[in-house]
C-alpha positions as CSV (number, residue, x, y, z in Angstrom):
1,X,69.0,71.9,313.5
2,X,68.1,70.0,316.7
3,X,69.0,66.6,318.1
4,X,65.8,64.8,320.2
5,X,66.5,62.1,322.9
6,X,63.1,60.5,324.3
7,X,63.3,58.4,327.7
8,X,60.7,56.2,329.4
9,X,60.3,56.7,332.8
10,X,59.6,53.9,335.8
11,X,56.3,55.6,336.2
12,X,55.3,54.8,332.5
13,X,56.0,58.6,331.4
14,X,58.9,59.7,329.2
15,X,61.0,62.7,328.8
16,X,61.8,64.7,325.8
17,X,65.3,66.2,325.2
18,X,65.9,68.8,322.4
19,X,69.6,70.0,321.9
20,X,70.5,72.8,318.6
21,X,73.2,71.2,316.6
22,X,72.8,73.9,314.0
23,X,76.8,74.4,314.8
24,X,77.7,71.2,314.3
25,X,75.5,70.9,311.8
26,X,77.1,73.6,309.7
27,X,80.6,72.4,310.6
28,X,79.9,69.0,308.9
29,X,78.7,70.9,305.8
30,X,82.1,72.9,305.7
31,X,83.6,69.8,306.0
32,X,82.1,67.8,303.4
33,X,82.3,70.6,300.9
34,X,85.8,71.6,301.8
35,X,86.9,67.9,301.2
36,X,84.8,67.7,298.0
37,X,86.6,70.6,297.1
38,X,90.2,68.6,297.7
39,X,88.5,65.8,295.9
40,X,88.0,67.6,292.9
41,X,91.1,69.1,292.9
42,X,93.2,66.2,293.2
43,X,90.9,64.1,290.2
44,X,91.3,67.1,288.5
45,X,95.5,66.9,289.2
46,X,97.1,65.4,285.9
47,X,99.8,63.5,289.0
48,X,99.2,60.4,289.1
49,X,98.0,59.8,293.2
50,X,97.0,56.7,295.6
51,X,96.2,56.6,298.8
52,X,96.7,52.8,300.5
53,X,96.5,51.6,303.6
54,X,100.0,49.9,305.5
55,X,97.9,47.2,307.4
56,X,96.2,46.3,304.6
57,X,97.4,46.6,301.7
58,X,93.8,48.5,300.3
59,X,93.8,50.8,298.0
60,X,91.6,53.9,299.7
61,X,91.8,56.4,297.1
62,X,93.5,56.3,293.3
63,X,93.0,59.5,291.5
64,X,91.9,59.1,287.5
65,X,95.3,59.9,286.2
66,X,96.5,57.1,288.4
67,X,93.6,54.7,287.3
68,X,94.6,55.9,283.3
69,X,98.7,55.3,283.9
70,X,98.6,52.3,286.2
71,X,95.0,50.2,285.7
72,X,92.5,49.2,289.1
73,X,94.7,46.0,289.5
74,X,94.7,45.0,293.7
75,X,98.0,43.1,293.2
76,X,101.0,45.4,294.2
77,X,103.5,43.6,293.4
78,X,102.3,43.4,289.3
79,X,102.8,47.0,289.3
80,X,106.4,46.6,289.3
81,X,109.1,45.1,286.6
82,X,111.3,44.0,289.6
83,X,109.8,43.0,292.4
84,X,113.2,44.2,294.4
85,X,112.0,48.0,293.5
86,X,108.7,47.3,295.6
87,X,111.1,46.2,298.7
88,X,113.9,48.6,298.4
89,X,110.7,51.6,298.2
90,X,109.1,50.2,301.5
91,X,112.4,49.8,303.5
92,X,113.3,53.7,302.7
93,X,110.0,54.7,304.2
94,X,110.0,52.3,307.2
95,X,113.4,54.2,307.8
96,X,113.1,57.9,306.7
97,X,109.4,58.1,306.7
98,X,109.3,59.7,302.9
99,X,110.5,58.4,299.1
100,X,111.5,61.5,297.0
101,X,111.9,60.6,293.2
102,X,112.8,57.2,293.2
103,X,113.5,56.2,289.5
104,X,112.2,52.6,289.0
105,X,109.9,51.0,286.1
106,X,106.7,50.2,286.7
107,X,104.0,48.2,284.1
108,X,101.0,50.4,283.0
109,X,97.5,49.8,282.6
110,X,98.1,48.3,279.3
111,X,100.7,46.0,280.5
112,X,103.6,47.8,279.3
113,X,106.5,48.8,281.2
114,X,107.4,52.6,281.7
115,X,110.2,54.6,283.6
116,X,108.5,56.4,286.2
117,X,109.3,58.7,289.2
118,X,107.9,57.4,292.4
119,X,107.4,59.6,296.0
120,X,105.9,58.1,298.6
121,X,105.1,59.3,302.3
122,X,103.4,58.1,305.3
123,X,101.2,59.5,307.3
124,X,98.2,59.4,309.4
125,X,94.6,58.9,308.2
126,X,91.7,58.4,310.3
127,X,93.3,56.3,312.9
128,X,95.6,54.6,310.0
129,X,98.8,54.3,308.7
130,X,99.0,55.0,305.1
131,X,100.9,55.9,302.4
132,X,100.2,58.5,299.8
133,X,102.1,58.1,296.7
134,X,102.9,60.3,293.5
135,X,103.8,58.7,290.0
136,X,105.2,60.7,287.2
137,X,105.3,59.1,284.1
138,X,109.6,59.9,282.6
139,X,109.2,57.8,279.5
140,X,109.7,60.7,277.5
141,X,112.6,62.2,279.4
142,X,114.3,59.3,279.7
143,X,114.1,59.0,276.2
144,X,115.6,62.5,275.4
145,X,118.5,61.5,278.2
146,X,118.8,58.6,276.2
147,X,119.5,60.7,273.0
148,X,121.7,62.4,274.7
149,X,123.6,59.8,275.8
150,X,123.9,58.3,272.6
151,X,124.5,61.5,271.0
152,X,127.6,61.9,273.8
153,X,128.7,58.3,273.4
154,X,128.9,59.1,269.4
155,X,130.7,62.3,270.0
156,X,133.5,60.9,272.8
157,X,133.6,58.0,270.0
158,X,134.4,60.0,267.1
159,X,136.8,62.0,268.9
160,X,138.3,59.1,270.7
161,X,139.1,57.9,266.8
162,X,140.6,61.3,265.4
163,X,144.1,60.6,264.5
164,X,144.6,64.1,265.9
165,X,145.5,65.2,269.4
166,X,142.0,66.8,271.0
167,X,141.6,69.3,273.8
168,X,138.9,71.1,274.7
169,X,139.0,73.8,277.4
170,X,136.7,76.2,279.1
171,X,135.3,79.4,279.4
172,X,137.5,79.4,282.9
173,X,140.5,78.0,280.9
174,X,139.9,74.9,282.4
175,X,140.1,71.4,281.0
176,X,136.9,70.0,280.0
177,X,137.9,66.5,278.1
178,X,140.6,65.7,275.8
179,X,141.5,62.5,273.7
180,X,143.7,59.6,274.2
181,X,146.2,60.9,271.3
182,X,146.4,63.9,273.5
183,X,147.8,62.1,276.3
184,X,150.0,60.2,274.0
185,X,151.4,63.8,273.0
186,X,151.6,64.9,276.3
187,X,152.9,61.6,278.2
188,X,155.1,63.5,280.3
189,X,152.0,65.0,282.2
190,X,149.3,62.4,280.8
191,X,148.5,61.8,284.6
192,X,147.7,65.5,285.3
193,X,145.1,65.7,282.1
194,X,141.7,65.5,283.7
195,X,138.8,67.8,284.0
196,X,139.3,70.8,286.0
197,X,143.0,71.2,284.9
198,X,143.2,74.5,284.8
199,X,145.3,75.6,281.5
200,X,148.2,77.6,282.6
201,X,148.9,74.7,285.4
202,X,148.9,72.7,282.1
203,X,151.5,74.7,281.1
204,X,154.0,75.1,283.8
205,X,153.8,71.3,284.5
206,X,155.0,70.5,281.1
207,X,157.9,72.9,281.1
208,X,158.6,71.4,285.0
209,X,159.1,67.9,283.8
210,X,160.5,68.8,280.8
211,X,158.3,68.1,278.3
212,X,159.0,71.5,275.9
213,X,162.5,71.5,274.3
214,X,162.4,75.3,274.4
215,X,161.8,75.6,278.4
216,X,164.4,73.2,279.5
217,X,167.3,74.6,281.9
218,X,165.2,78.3,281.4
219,X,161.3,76.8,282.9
220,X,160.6,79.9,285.0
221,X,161.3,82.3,282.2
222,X,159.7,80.1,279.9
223,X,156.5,79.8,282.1
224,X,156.3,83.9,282.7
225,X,156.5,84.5,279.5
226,X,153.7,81.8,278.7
227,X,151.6,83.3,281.3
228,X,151.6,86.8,279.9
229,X,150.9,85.6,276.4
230,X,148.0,86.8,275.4
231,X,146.3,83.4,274.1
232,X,145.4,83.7,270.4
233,X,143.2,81.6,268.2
234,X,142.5,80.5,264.7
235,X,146.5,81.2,264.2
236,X,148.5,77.4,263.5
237,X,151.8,77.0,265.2
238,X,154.8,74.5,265.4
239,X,157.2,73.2,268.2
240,X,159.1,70.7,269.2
241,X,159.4,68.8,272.8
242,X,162.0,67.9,274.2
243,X,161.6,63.7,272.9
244,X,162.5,65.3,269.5
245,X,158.8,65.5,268.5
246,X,157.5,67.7,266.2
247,X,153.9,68.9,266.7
248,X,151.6,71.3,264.5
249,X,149.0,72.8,266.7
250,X,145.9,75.1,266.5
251,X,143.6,77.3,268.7
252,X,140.3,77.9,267.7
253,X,137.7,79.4,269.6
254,X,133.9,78.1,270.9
255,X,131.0,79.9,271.4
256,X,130.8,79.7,275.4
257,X,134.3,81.8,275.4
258,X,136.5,78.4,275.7
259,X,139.0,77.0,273.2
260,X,139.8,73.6,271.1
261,X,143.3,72.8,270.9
262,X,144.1,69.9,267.7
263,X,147.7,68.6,267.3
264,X,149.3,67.0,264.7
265,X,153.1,64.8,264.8
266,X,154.6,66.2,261.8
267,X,158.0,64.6,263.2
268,X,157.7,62.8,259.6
269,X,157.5,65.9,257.3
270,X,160.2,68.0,259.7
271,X,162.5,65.0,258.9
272,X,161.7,64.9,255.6
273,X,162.1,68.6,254.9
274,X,165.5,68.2,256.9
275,X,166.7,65.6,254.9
276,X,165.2,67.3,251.6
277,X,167.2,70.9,252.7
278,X,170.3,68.3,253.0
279,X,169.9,67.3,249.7
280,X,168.9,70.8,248.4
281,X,172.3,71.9,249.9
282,X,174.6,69.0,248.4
283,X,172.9,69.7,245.3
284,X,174.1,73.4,245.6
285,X,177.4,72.8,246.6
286,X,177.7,70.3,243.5
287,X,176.7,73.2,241.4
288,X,178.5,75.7,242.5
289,X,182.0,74.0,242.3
290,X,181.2,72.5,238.6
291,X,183.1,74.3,236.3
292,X,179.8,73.8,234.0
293,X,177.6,76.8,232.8
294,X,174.4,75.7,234.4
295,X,170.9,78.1,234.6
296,X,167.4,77.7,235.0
297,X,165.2,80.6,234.2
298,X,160.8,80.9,233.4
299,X,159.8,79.7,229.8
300,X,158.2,82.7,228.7
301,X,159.7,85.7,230.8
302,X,163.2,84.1,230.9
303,X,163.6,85.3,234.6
304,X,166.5,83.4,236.2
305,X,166.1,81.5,239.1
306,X,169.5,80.1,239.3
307,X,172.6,80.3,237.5
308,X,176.3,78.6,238.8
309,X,178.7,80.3,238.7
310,X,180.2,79.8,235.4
311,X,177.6,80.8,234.2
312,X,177.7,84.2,235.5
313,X,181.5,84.6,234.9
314,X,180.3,84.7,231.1
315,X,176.9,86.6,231.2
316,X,177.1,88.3,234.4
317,X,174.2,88.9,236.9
318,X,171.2,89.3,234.8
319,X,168.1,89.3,236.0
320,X,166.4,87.8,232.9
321,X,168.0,85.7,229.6
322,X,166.6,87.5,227.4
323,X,169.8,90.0,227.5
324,X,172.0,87.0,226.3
325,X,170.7,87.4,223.4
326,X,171.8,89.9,220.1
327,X,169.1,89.0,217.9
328,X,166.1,88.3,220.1
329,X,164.4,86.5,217.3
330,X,167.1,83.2,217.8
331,X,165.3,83.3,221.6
332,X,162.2,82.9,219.8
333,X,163.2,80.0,217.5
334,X,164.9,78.3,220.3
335,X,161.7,78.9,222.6
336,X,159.7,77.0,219.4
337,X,161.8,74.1,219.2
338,X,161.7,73.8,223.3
339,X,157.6,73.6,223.1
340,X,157.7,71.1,220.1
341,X,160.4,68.7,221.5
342,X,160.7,69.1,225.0
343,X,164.6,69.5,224.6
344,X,166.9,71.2,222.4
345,X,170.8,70.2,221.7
346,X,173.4,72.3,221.1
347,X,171.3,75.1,219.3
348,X,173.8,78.5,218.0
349,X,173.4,82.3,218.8
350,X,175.3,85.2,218.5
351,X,175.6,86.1,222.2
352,X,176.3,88.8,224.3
353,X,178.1,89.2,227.8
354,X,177.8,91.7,230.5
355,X,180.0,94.5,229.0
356,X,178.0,94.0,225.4
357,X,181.0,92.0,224.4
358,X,179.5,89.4,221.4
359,X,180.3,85.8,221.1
360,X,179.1,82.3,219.4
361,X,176.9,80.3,221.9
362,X,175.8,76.8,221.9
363,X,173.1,76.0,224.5
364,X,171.4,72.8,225.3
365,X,168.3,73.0,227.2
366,X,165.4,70.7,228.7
367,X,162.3,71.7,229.5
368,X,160.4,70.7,232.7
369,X,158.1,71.9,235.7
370,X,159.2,73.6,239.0
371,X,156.9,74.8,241.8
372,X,154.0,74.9,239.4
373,X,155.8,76.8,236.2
374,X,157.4,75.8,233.4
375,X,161.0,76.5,233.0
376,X,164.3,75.3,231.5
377,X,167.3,73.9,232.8
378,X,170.1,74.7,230.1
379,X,174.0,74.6,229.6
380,X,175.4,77.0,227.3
381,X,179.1,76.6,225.9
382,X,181.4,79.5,224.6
C-alpha cells in the first residue's frame, strides 16, 4: 500500500510523492476486525448494553438484547416509572463516576414496567464523555424474593398467633426469633430476647433476676449446674417461676443442629390437680374415720382398689373379694344382678373373714366407671 501526493510547480511542472502505508494499512485492518470482533461479541452478550453520549443525550450504541428489553425509544426519561430514579442514577455518577446494581423499575419495549438492575459508568470515547450502561432484567428474582417474603410473613404470622410460647435457637445455641407469648413467659428478661442471645446467657439472666422459683437465693449453683447439663430433646418437662407460674416445656431438635423450644401455662391444670388432690385427701380422711364398711374392687377380677378400714377389720387385707366369699356361686349371682340393674340392695352371703371364720353378709353395691374400668363401690354389713 502507498499514499501519492502530486504538486504543481511555479515553472508549470509537478512533483510526485509516493509514501508505503502498508503498516498503517495493516494496523487499520487489525483494528477494524478486532472491533468487529468486540462488536459481535457484545450483540452476541444476552446483557442488555447502551452506549450514550453525556452532551447529548444520543444513543451511540444499544446492543439487541437492549433493543428486545427496552425498545429504540430516544426519550430517556420514558424509560423510567419514576422519573426521580433517572436523577438519583446521574447524580451517583457525577459523584463516584460508576452505578453498581442500582435496583429501580424501568418500562419495556412493550410498555410494561419491570424490576431491573442498572450499572452505569463513564468514560471516555473518542474525545467524548459517555456512559456505558448494563440492564439486567430481576422480574423473576424479585418474584421468588417476593415468595419468600410472603412465605416469611405467613410463617412469623402463624407463629406470632400460636397460643404457645415459641423459641427457636441455633446451631451456635443462639437465639434466632421467638414469639410474643414467649416474652410474655419470660417478662422478667423480655428485653434481653433478641437475635444473637446466646442460650446459656438466656439462662443465667433469668435465674439473676429471679425469674426460676428453683434458682432463687442458690443462682450460681443453679446456673453451673444448668451449664453442665447436657441439653436433651424430644423429652417434655415442667417448672414453675418464681410469679407462681406453671409452665410445660419441650425441646425438639432441627435439622441444621439447632433446637425449638414450645411452652405451655398449665398454671390452670396444676391448680386444678392441687385442688383435686385436696379433695382426693378430704375424701380419704372422711373414709377412713367412718365407722362404715366401704370397698371398691374390679367387676370381673374383684381386685380391691380401696377398702376403709372397717372394712378390713372384718375381712382383712385381701387382695381380691372373691375370698369373702364361701360359696363362690352367690359372687356370681350377685355379679348378674349388678349387670342387669346397675345396683344391688342388701343382697345375703355366707361370708368368710380372714382366719376362715364364717358369717351372714348383707352387701349393697353400685356399679360405675373409674379410670376406664368398671367397678363397684359396695358396703357390706355383719
Amino acid at each position: 500500500w502507498y499514499s501519492v501526493s502530486i504538486h504543481e510547480t511555479r515553472l508549470g511542472g509537478f512533483v510526485v510523492t509516493r509514501t508505503d502505508i502498508t503498516e498503517r494499512k495493516q494496523n487499520e485492518a487489525v483494528r477494524r476486525e478486532g472491533e468487529e470482533i468486540v462488536r459481535q461479541v457484545v450483540d452476541a452478550c444476552p446483557a442488555a448494553l447502551e452506549m450514550r453520549s453525556v452532551a447529548t443525550g444520543e444513543f451511540l450504541y444499544r446492543s439487541p438484547a437492549a433493543v428486545a428489553l427496552l425498545g429504540t425509544r430516544s426519550d430517556l426519561v420514558a424509560t423510567y416509572v419514576d422519573p426521580q430514579d433517572q436523577i438519583d442514577l446521574h447524580k451517583q455518577l457525577e459523584t463516584d463516576r460508576e452505578v453498581l446494581d442500582r435496583r429501580m423499575q424501568l418500562i419495556n419495549a412493550e410498555g410494561e414496567p419491570f424490576w431491573a438492575s442498572v450499572s452505569a459508568r463513564y468514560i471516555e470515547f473518542r474525545g467524548d464523555l459517555v456512559i456505558v450502561s448494563t440492564i439486567s432484567d430481576l422480574t423473576e428474582r424479585v418474584e421468588i424474593e417476593q415468595g419468600f417474603k410472603r412465605a416469611s410473613e405467613l410463617l412469623t404470622d402463624a407463629i406470632e398467633s400460636l397460643a404457645e410460647g415459641f423459641a427457636l435457637f441455633g446451631a451456635d445455641n443462639k437465639l434466632i426469633m421467638c414469639n410474643a407469648r414467649y416474652k410474655q413467659m419470660n417478662h422478667l428478661i423480655a428485653d434481653l430476647l433478641r437475635p444473637g442471645l446466646d442460650w446459656n446467657e438466656f439462662l443465667e439472666a433469668g435465674a439473676r433476676r429471679g425469674q426460676y422459683k428453683d434458682a432463687v437465693g442458690r443462682e450460681d449453683e443453679w446456673i453451673k449446674e444448668r451449664k453442665t447439663r447436657v441439653q436433651r430433646h424430644d423429652e417434655a418437662y415442667e417448672y414453675q417461676q418464681a410469679d407462681g407460674r406453671w409452665y410445660s416445656g419441650l425441646s425438639s431438635p432441627t435439622r441444621e443442629g439447632g433446637f425449638v423450644l414450645t411452652r405451655v401455662d398449665v398454671t390452670q391444670r396444676k391448680e386444678m390437680e392441687a385442688a383435686q388432690r385436696e379433695a382426693d385427701a378430704l375424701v380419704q380422711q372422711v373414709l377412713e374415720a367412718c365407722p362404715v364398711m366401704i370397698m371398691m374392687n374390679e367387676l370381673e377380677s374383684g381386685q380391691v382398689i380401696y377398702a376403709s378400714p372397717a372394712t378390713r377389720t372384718l375381712f382383712g387385707e385381701p387382695d381380691s373379694v372373691r375370698s369373702f366369699y364361701v360359696d363362690i356361686t352367690d359372687r356370681e349371682r350377685y355379679i348378674k344382678q349388678l349387670k342387669a340393674n346397675g345396683f344391688v340392695d342388701d343382697f345375703i352371703y355366707q361370708a368368710q373373714g380372714p382366719d376362715d371364720n364364717q358369717f351372714w353378709a348383707a352387701v349393697s353395691g353400685r356399679l360405675m366407671e373409674y379410670q376406664g374400668r368398671q367397678v363397684i363401690v359396695s358396703h357390706t354389713q355383719d
